[in-house]
N, C-alpha and C positions, 0 to 999 in steps of 0.2 A: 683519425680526426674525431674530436669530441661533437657529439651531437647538441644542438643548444638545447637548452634546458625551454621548453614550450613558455608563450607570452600570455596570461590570461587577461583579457581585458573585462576588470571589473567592474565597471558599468553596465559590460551586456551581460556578467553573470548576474548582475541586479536586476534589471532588466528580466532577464528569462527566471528569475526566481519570484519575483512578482508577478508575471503573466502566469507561471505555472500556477502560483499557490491561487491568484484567483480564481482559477480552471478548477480546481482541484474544491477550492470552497465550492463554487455555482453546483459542485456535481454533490455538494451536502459535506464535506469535511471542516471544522472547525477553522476558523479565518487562523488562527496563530500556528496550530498546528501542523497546516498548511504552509504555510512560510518556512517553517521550522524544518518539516520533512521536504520542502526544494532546494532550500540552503545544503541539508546534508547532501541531497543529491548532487547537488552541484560543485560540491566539495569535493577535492582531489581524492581523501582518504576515505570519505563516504562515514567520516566521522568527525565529533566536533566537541569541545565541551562546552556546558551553559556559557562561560566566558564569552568564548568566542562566537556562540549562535547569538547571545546579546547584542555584541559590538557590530557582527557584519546586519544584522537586521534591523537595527536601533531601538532596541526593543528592554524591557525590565529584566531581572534575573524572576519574578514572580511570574509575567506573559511564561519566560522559557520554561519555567517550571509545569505551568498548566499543561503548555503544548509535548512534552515532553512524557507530562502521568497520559494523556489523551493515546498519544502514536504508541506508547510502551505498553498500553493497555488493548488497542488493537493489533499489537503486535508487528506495528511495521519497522519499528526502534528498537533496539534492546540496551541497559547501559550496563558499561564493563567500568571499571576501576585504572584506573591511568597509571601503570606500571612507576610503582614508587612516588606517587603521588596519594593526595586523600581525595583528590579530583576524579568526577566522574565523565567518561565519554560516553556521546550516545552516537551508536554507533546501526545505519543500514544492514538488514539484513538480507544476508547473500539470497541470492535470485529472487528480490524482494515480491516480485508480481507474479512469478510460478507460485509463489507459497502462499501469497493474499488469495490466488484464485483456485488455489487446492482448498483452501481454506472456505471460501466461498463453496465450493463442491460439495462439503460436508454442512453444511448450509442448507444448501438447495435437497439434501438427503432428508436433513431433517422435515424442512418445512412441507416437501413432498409427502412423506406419512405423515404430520401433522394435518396437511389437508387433504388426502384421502379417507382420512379419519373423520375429518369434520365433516365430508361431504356424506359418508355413510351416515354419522350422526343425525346430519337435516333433511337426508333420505334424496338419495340420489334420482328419484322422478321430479323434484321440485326445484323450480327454477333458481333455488340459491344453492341444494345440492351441484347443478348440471355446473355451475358457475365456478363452484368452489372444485368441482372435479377437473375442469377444464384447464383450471390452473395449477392443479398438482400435475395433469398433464403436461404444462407448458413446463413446470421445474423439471420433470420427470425426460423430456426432451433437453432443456439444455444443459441438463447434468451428463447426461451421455456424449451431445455434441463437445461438451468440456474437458470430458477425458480425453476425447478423440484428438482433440486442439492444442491442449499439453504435449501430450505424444507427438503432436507436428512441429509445434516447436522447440523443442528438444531436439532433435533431428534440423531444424531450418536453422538453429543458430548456430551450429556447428556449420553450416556452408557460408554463413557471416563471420567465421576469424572468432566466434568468443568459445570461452571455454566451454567444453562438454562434460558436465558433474556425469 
């Protein structure tokens, strides 16, 4: 017996891609490219072309363009070429928030000797040393809490049914 092909109801994927994308701005991300990366999200293939990010967002091919250089420059997009097409897809990258927060990791690396540096620099007895120490401490804490975090979920999404890379 054939299994039915699942019903999408798009009004509450509009819906859920406007709440997200404004969640997603409030937290500081670009209002279009926001919309742009919940549309892909919320897209079956996790990919889409300008065309189509246009039509279901009601939006310019120049907004998609913007929002498009923004996510492919942060790296949360990448665009691939539309097999036998000149069209490009822009396309989610696989375990898109392991790798934004690996990525953040090497972040908080740098910024941490960045400001253990600075703190030596303004002399660590002085109340902007002790300040600026304090906070290479705090990176220096949730960089390691971060590995640790990764490694747990890695292991916990495997007892949720998704795949284990």
């Amino acid at each position: 017996m054939a299994v039915p092909a699942a019903v999408r109801d798009e009004e509450a994927v509009s819906r859920f891609v406007e709440r997200f994308a404004a969640q997603l701005n409030e937290a500081g991300m670009q209002r279009m490219a926001a919309r742009v990366f919940a549309q892909l999200l919320a897209s079956d293939g996790g990919a889409m072309t300008s065309a189509e990010l246009g039509e279901a967002l009601r939006i310019s091919p120049a907004a998609v363009s913007g929002a498009v250089a923004y996510l492919t420059q942060v790296n949360m997009v990448s665009r691939e070429r539309e097999p036998g097409s000149r069209r490009d897809r822009y396309v989610l990258h696989n375990e898109l928030w392991y790798e934004t927060f690996t990525r953040r990791d090497q972040i908080l690396t740098l910024w941490e000797k960045t400001l253990r540096d600075g703190a030596a620099g303004v002399g660590a007895a002085t109340p902007a040393g002790a300040r600026i120490a304090e906070t290479a401490a705090f990176f220096a804490f949730m960089q390691s809490e971060l590995v640790g975090m990764m490694d747990r979920w890695r292991a916990h999404k495997v007892t949720l049914g998704f795949d284990a890379d």
